[in-house]
C-alpha positions in Angstrom: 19.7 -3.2 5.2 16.5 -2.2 3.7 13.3 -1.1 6.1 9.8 -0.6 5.2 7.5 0.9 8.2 3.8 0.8 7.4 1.0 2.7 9.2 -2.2 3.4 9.3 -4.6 0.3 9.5 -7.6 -0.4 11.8 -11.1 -0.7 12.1 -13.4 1.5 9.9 -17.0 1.0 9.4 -18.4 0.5 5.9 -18.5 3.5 3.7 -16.0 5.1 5.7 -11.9 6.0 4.9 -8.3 5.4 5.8 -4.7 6.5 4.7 -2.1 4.0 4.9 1.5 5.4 4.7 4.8 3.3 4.0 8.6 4.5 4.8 11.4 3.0 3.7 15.0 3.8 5.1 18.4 2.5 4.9 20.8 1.7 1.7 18.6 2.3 -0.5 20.3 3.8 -4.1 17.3 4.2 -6.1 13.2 3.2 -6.1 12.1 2.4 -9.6 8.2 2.0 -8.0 6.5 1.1 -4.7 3.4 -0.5 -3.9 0.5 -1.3 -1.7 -0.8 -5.5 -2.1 -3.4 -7.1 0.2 -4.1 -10.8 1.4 -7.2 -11.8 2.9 -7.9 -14.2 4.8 -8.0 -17.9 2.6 -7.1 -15.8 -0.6 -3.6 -14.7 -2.4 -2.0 -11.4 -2.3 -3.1 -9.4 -5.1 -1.9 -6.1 -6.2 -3.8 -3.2 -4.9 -2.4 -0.1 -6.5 1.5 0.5 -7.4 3.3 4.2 -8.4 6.6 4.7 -10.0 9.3 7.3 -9.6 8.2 8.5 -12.6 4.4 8.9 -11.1 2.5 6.3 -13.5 0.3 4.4 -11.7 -1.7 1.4 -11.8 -5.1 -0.1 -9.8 -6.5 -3.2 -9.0 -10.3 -2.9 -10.8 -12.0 -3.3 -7.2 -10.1 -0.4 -6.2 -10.7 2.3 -9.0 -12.2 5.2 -8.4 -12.2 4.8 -4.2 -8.0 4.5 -3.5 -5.5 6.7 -4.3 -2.2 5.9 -4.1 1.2 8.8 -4.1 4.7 8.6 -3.5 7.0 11.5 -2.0 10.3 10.2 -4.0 12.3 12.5 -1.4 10.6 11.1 1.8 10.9 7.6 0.2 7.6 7.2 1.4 4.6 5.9 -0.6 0.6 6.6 0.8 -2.8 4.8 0.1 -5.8 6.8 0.4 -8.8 4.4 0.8 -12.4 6.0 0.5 -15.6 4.8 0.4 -14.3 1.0 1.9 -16.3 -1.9 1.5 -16.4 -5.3 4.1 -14.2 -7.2 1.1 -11.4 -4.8 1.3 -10.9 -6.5 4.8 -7.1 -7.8 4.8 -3.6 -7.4 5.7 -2.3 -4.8 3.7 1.5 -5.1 2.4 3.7 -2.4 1.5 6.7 -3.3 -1.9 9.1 -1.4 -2.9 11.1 -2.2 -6.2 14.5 -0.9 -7.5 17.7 -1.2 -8.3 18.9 -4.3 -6.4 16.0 -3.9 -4.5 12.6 -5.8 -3.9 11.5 -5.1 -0.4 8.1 -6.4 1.6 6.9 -4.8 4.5 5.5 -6.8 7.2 1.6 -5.7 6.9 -0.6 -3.9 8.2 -4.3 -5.2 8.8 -7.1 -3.4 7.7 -10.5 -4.6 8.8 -14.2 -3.0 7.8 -17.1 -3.7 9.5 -20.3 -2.1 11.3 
């Protein structure tokens, strides 16, 4: 059994920053990629930023240039530096990781900017 442990969400005000980290543990025999998606409220999850093992990686245009996202293939663990965050990038934030037999969600962690 796969687990995914997110952390890191809150309240920030505008302008300001937050890391959001992502752990997964158990069988796990190889991660092809892992990812950060959001949801806010009344909209669909969209893809925020995603990495592979190989450390390509890919950004959701609202995103460039303020996140950045890493993964430590030995800790399994994937982070999501958020700078300069705006009121829209309010929403729960959702941790995937892909590979080999292997398509894992984590259960969210909100993220919420306001003044």
């Amino acid at each position: 059994q796969v687990q995914l442990v997110e952390s890191g969400g809150g309240l920030v005000q505008p302008g300001g920053s937050l890391r959001l980290s992502c752990s997964a543990s158990g069988t796990i025999f190889s991660i092809n990629a892992m990812g950060w998606y959001r949801q806010a409220p009344g909209k669909e999850r969209e893809l925020v930023a995603q990495v592979t093992s190989g450390g390509a990686t890919d950004y959701a245009d609202s995103v460039k240039g303020r996140f950045t996202i890493s993964m430590d293939n030995a800790k399994k663990t994937v982070y999501l530096q958020m700078n300069s965050l705006k009121p829209d990038d309010t929403a729960v934030y959702y941790c995937r990781v892909l590979g080999r037999g292997l398509n894992k969600w984590g259960k969210g962690t909100l993220v919420t900017v306001s003044s």
